[in-house]
RODO-2510 file (C-alpha; in nm, 4 decimals, decimal comma):
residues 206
     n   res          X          Y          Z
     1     x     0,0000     0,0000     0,0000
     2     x     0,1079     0,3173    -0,0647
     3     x     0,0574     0,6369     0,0571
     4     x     0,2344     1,0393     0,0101
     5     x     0,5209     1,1999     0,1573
     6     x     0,6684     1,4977     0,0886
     7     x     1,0138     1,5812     0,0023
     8     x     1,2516     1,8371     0,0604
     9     x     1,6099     1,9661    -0,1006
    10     x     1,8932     1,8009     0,0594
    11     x     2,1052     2,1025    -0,0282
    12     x     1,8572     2,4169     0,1267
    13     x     1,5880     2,1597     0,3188
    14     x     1,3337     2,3796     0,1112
    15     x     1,0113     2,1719    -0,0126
    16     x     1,0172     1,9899    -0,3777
    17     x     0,6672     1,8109    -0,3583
    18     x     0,5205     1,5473    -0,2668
    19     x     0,6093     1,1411    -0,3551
    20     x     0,5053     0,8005    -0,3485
    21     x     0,5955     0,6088     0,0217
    22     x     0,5045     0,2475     0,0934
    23     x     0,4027     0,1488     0,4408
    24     x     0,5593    -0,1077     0,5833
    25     x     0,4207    -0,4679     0,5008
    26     x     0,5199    -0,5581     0,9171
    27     x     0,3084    -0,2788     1,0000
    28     x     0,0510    -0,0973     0,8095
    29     x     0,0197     0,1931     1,0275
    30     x     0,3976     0,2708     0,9439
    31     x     0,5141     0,4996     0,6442
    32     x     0,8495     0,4084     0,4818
    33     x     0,9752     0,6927     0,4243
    34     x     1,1611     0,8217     0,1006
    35     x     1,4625     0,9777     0,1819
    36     x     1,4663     1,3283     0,2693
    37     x     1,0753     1,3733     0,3152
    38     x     0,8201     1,4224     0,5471
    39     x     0,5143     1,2608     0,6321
    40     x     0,3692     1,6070     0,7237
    41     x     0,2715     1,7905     0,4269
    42     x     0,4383     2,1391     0,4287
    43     x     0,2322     2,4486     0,5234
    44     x     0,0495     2,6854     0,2515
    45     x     0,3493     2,9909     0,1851
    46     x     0,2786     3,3127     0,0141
    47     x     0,4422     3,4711    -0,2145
    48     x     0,7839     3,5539    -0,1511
    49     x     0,8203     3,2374     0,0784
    50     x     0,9490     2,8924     0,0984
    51     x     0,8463     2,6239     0,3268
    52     x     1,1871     2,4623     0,4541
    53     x     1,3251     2,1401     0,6651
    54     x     1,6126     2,1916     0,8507
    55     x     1,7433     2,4992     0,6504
    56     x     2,1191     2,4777     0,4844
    57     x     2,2103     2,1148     0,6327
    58     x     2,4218     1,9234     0,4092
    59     x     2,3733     1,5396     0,3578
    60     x     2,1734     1,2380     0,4645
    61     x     2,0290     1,3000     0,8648
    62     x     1,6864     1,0613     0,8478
    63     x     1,7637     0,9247     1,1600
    64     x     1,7244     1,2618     1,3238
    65     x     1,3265     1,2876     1,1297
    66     x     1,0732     1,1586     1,3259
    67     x     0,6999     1,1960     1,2688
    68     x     0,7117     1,5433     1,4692
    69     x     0,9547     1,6717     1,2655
    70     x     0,8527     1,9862     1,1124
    71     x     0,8366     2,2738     0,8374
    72     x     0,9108     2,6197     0,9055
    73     x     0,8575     2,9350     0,6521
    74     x     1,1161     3,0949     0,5600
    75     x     1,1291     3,4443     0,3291
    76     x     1,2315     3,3639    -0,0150
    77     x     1,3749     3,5908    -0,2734
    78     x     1,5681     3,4023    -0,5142
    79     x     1,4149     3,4570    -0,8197
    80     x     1,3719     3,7827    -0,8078
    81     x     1,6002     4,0634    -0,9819
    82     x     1,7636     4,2944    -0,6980
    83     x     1,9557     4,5878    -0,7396
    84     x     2,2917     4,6738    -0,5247
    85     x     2,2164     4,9915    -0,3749
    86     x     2,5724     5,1470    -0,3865
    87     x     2,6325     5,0419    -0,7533
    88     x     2,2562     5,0150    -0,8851
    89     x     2,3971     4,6511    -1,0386
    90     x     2,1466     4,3869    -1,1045
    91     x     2,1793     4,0309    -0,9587
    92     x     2,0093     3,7121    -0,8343
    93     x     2,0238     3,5696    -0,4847
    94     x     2,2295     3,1841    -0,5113
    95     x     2,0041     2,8656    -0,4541
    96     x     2,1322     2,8515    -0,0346
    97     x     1,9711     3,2097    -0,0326
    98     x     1,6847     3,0767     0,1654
    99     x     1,5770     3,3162     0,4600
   100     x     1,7895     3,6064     0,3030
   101     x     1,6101     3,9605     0,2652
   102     x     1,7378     4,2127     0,0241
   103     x     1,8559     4,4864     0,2987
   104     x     2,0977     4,1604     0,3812
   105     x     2,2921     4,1868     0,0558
   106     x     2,2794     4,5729     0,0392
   107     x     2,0069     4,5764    -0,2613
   108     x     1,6548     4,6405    -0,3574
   109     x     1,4154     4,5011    -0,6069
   110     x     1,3129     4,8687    -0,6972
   111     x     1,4952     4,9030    -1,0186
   112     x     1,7148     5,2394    -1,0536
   113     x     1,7236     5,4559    -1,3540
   114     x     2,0349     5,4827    -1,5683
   115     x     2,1276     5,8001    -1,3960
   116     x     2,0107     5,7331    -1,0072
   117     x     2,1952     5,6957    -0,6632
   118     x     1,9981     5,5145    -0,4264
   119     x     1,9216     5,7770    -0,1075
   120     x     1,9005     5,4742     0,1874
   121     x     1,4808     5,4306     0,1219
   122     x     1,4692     5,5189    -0,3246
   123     x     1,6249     5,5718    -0,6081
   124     x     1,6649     5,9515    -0,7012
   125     x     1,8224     6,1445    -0,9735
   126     x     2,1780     6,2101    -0,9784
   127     x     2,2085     6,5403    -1,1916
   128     x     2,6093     6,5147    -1,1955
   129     x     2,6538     6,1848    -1,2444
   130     x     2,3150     6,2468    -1,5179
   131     x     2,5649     6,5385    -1,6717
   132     x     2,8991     6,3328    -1,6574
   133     x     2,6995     6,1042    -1,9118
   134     x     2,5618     6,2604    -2,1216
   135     x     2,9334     6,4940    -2,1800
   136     x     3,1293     6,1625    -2,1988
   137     x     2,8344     6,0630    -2,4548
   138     x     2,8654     6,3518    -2,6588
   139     x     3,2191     6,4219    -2,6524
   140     x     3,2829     6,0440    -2,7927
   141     x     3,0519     6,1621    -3,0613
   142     x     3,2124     6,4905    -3,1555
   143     x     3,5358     6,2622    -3,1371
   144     x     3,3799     6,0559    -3,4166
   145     x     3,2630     6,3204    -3,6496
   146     x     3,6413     6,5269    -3,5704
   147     x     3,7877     6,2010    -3,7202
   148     x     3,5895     6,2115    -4,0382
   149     x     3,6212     6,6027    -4,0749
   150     x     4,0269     6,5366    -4,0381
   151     x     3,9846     6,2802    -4,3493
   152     x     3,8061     6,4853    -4,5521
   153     x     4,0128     6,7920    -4,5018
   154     x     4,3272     6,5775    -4,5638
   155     x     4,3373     6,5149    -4,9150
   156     x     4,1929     6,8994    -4,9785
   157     x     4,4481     7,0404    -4,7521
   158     x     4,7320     6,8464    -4,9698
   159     x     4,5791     7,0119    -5,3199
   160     x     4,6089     7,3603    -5,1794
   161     x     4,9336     7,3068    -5,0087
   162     x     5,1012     7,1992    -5,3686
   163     x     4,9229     7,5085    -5,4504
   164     x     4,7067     7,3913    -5,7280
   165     x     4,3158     7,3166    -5,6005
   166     x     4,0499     7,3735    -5,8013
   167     x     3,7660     7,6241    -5,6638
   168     x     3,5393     7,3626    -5,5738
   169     x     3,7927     7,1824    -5,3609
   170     x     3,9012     7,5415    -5,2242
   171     x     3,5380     7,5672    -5,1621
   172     x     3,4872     7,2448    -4,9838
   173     x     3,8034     7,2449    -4,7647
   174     x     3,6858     7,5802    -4,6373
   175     x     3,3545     7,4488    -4,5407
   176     x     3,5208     7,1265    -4,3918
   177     x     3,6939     7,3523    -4,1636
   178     x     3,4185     7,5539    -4,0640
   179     x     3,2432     7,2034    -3,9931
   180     x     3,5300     7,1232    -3,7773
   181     x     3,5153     7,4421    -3,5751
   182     x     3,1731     7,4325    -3,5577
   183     x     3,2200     7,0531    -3,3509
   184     x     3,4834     7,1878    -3,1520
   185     x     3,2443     7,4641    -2,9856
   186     x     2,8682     7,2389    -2,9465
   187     x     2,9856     7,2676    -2,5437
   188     x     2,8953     7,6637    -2,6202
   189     x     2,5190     7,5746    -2,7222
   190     x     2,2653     7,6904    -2,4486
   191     x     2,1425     7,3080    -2,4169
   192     x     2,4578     7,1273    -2,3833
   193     x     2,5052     6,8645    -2,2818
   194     x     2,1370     6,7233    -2,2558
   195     x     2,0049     6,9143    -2,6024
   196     x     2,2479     6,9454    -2,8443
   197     x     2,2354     7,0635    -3,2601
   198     x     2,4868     6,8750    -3,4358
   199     x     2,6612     7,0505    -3,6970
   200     x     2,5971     6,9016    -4,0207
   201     x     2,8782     6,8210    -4,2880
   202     x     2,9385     7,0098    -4,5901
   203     x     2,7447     6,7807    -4,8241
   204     x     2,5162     6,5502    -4,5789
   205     x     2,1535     6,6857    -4,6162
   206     x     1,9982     6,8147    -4,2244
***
């Protein structure tokens, strides 16, 4: 005859479901137990919890289970994406994480925005480190767009330096240049670094 048990992790001691366990053909009233399980059937958990056995024991202890033995509830966040509150870096709690809150780690599950610092209850908005970004993003940019003006001007530059360039390439080096100042001074512009008009180049439509 065969009746239920239910199981646990041997790892964590956290509840896997129940299983098949024969009752002893000596005495009917006896449950043979699968290894690491219960007879008692582990309490209802909400969300965010785990119903565990003897929480982080390692290897075989059956002798120790009796038919008293018990489940306890335990908080469970694995699962869920946290957030290190000094660095705002996302991360997972590790399987033995049973029973460990996020204000353990240092973290959050509120998720921060690119440009936040986390103020010891939410995430706010860091306007320098907000400003730091968006410079370092627009300065790579104008880097960019410096290198391309530099190639174009190269080859026009050479022509009037042997002293023979035709108008239109006298034309076009002179407007490469301006293009080139023009990059050089988008930190002047009223919206910098959060709203800034690109210069276009001499030949690329707006």
């Amino acid at each position: 005859m065969f009746g239920t048990a239910f199981s646990f992790d041997r790892d964590t001691g956290e509840s896997t479901g129940p299983v098949d366990a024969q009752y002893s053909p000596l005495d009917p009233e006896t449950m043979l137990r699968p290894a690491n399980s219960l007879v008692k059937p582990p309490p209802p958990v909400g969300a965010l919890q785990v119903a565990v056995f003897l929480l982080n024991y390692q290897g075989e202890r059956n002798d120790a289970i009796t038919e008293e033995s018990d489940w306890t509830v335990y908080p469970d966040w694995r699962g869920v994406a946290l957030y290190k509150t000094a660095t705002g870096t996302k991360f997972f709690l590790e399987k033995q994480d049973i029973n460990v809150l996020p204000a353990d780690v240092d973290a959050t599950p509120l998720a921060p925005g690119i440009d936040d610092t986390w103020d010891g209850s939410s995430w706010v908005l860091d306007t320098a480190k907000q400003r730091a970004r968006l410079v370092a993003t627009a300065t790579a940019k104008r880097d960019d767009l410096l290198a391309a003006a530099a190639a174009a001007i190269a080859p026009l530059q050479d022509a009037v330096d042997l002293g023979n360039p035709t108008a239109e390439e006298q034309a076009l080096l002179t407007a490469w240049k301006q293009h080139r100042v023009a990059l050089n001074r988008i930190q002047l512009q009223a919206g910098y670094p959060s709203d800034i008009t690109w210069p276009v180049a001499p030949g690329a439509s707006a």
